[in-house]
N, C-alpha and C positions, 0 to 999 in steps of 0.2 A: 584210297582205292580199296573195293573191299574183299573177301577171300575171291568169292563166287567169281566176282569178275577176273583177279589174278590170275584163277585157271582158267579161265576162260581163253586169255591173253598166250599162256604158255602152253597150252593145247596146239591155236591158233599159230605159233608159232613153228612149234612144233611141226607141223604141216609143212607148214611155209617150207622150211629148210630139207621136208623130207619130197618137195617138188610140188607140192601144190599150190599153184599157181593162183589159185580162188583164195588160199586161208584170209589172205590181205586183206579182202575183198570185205570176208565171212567177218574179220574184226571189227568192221564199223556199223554191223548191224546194233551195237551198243553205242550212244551217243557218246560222244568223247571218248575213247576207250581209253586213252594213255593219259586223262588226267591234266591236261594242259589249258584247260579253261580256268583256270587260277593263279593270283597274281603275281606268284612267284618267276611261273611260266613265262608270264606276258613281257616281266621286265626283261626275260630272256630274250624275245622275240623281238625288245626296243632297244635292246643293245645290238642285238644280230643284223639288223638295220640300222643302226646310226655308221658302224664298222662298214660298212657296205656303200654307206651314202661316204664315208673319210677316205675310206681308199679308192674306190671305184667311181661314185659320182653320187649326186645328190638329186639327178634329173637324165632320166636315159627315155629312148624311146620304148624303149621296149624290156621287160623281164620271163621268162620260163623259172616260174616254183616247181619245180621236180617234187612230187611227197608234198601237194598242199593241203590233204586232208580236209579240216570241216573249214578252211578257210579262216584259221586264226590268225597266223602269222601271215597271210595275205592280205590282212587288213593295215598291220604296219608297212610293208612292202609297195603298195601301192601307189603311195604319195611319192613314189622315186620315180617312177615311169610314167607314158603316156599311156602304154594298156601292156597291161599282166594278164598271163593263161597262166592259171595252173592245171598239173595236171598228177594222180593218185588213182592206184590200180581199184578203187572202190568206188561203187554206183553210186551207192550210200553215205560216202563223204562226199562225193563231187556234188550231189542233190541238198546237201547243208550249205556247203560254199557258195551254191548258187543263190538258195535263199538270203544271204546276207546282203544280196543286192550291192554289190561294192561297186561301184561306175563304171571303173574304168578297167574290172577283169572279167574274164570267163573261164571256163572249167571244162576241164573233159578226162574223162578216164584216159589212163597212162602211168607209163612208170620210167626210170631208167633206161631197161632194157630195149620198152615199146613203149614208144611215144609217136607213132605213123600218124596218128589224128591231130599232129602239132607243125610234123617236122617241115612243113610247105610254109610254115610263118617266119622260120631263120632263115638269115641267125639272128637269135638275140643279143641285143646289149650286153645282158647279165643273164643266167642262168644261174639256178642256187637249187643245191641238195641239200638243204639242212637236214642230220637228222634221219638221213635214206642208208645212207652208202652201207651201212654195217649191217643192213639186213640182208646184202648180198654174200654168196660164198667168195671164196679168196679167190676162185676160178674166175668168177664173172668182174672182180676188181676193173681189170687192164682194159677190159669191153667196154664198161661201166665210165673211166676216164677217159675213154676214146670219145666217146659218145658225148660227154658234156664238151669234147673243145671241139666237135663239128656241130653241137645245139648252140654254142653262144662264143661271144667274142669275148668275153672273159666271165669268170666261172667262181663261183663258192662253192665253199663245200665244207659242215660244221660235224664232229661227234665229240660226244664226251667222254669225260675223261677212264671210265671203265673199259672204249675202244682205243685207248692211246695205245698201250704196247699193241693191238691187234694191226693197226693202221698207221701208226706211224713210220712203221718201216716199209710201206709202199710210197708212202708221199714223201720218203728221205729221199730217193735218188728221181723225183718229178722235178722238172721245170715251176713249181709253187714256190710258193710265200705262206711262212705256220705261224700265228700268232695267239697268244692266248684270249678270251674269251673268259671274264668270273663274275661270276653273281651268286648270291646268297645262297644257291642251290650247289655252287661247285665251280670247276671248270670245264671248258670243252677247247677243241682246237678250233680257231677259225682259218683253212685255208684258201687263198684265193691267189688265182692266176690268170693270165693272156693267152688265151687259145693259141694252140700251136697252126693252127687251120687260119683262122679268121685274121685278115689286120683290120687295126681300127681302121686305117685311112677308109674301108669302106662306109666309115658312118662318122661324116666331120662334126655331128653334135657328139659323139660321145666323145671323140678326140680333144674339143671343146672344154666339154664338162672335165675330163679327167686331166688336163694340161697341166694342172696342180698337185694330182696328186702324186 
């Protein structure tokens, strides 16, 4: 990644955390801005879904990508479900996502917080933050986990290891499951749980599918 765009990134950011609600947005007007169309990446994205197809299932009706940006890691995700939305507070990444043409997903601006343009399709099977949650302040954490166990009947949620002391000690006393997550690049946590909201019984294929795991 090279200087110019660096700051580009932590200007950008910089916003973000100081309320501006657009900076997210303003980040993707650079293609890939974080760097993740490289293979290191990818194998990231194919372990983050193999863990997702072992503990959860390997065939769900349904997923919510929270933060699926230009539609990378929704290309591994897809082969799990019957149709994937995702959905990214940026025009500009949602308008990449869509050009990859993936079958069986669609796109729409959203995030965490505000996802109104989704919330009539839950619940999902699977909902998944990879990768989101630490962009949020410590305030909006409890909102932010409330919100994925009324989006899905059970939920992921991944960051790396430079968020561990930050976040670990909100998901010590959760209702989750912490497991590690490594590749060549490091580690991250992969957490994942059962909506406290949703029971499966309302969806006997994913009852099905997960009867094993």
């Amino acid at each position: 990644m090279n200087f110019l765009k660096k700051r580009w990134l932590k200007w950008q950011l910089k916003r973000l955390h100081k309320g501006d609600s657009q900076a997210m947005s303003r980040v993707y007007r650079v293609r890939d801005p974080w760097g993740l169309d490289v293979p290191s990446e990818h194998l990231r994205f194919k372990e983050t879904t193999r863990m997702i197809g072992d503990r959860i299932g390997d065939r769900v009706g349904s997923i919510l990508e929270i933060g699926s940006g230009e539609g990378l890691q929704t290309q591994y995700l897809a082969p799990l479900a019957e149709r994937i939305i995702g959905i990214d507070p940026s025009q500009h990444a949602v308008k990449r996502a869509r050009s990859l043409n993936i079958n069986n997903a669609s796109f729409e601006v959203g995030d965490l917080l505000n996802f109104r343009a989704v919330a009539h399709n839950g619940p999902f099977d699977i909902v998944t933050a990879c990768e989101v949650i630490y962009y949020l302040e410590d305030n909006q954490l409890e909102r932010a986990f409330q919100n994925l166990n009324s989006l899905g009947r059970k939920c992921v949620v991944t960051y790396y290891q430079r968020m561990f002391a930050r976040l670990d000690p909100f998901f010590k006393n959760k209702p989750v499951k912490s497991e590690p997550l490594r590749t060549e690049l490091g580690e991250w946590r992969f957490i994942w749980w059962r909506s406290t909201i949703h029971s499966e019984a309302e969806n006997p294929a994913l009852c099905a599918t997960t009867a094993n795991k």
